[in-house]
N, C-alpha and C positions, 0 to 999 in steps of 0.2 A: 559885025560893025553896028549892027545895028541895035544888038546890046547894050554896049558902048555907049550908044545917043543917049538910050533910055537912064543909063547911070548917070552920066552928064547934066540931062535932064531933072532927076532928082535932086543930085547934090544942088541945083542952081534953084530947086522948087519953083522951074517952070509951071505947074501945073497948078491953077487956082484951087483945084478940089483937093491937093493934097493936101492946104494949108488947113482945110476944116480935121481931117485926117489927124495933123500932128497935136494941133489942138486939143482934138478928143481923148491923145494918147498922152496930152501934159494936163488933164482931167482926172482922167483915171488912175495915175500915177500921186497927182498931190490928194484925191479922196482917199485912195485905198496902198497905194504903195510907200508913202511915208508914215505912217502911223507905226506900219510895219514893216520899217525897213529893215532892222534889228532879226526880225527874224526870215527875211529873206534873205539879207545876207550869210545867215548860216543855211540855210537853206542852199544853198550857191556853192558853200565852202563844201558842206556835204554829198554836193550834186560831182566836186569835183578830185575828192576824195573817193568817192565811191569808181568816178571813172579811171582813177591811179590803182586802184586796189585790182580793176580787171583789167590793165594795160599787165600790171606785173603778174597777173597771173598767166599771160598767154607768153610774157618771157619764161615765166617758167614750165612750163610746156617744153619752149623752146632745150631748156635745161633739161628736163628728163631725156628728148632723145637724143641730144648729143652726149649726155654722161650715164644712162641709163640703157638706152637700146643699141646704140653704137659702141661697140667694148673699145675700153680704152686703150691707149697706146703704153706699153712697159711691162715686162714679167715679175709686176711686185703682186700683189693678192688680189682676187675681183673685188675692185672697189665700188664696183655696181649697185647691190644691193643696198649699200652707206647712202652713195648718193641719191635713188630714190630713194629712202627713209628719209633722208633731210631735205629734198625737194620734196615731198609729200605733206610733207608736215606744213613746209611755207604754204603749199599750195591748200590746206585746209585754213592755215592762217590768213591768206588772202581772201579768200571767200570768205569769211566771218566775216573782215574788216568792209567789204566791200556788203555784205548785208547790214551789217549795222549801219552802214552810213547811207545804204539805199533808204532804211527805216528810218533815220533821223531825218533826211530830206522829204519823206513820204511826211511825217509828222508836223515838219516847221511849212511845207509848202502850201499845207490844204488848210 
């Protein structure tokens, strides 16, 4: 509940010392964050690409052990080995994609 007040609080900027607060941070923003906004906004893009690139690698995790360590259902040929070769492969592709775009963000952010 008493979280609650404090959020309340903010949104209504009760508090006379916050207004010096937001102030400082619409300061620091028109000196130094619009000049560059161009390149924080790739900064950003890249921040959230790199976070898709290891969301889809722990699906495909998920992928190897249901089509990999669990044999699959049907008496046609082990399709095992196909499948981790071609999960394996996404799964080197995802991590590239996901270092390169840690390293473009590393680059545009600093």
């Amino acid at each position: 509940m008493q979280l609650l007040q404090k959020i309340k609080s903010f949104i209504r900027n009760d508090n006379p010392d916050a207004q010096v607060k937001w102030s400082l941070y619409g300061r620091v923003w028109w000196e130094y964050g619009i000049p560059y906004w161009r390149w924080i906004s790739v900064g950003i893009i890249c921040t959230i690409l790199a976070a898709a690139a290891e969301a889809y690698s722990i699906v495909l995790i998920k992928e190897i052990v249901e089509g990999g360590i669990i044999p699959p259902e049907g008496d046609g040929a082990d399709p095992r080995m196909t499948v981790l070769f071609l999960v394996g492969l996404k799964l080197i592709a995802a991590f590239a994609f996901k270092g390169a775009f840690t390293y473009s963000k590393t680059l545009t952010m600093e």
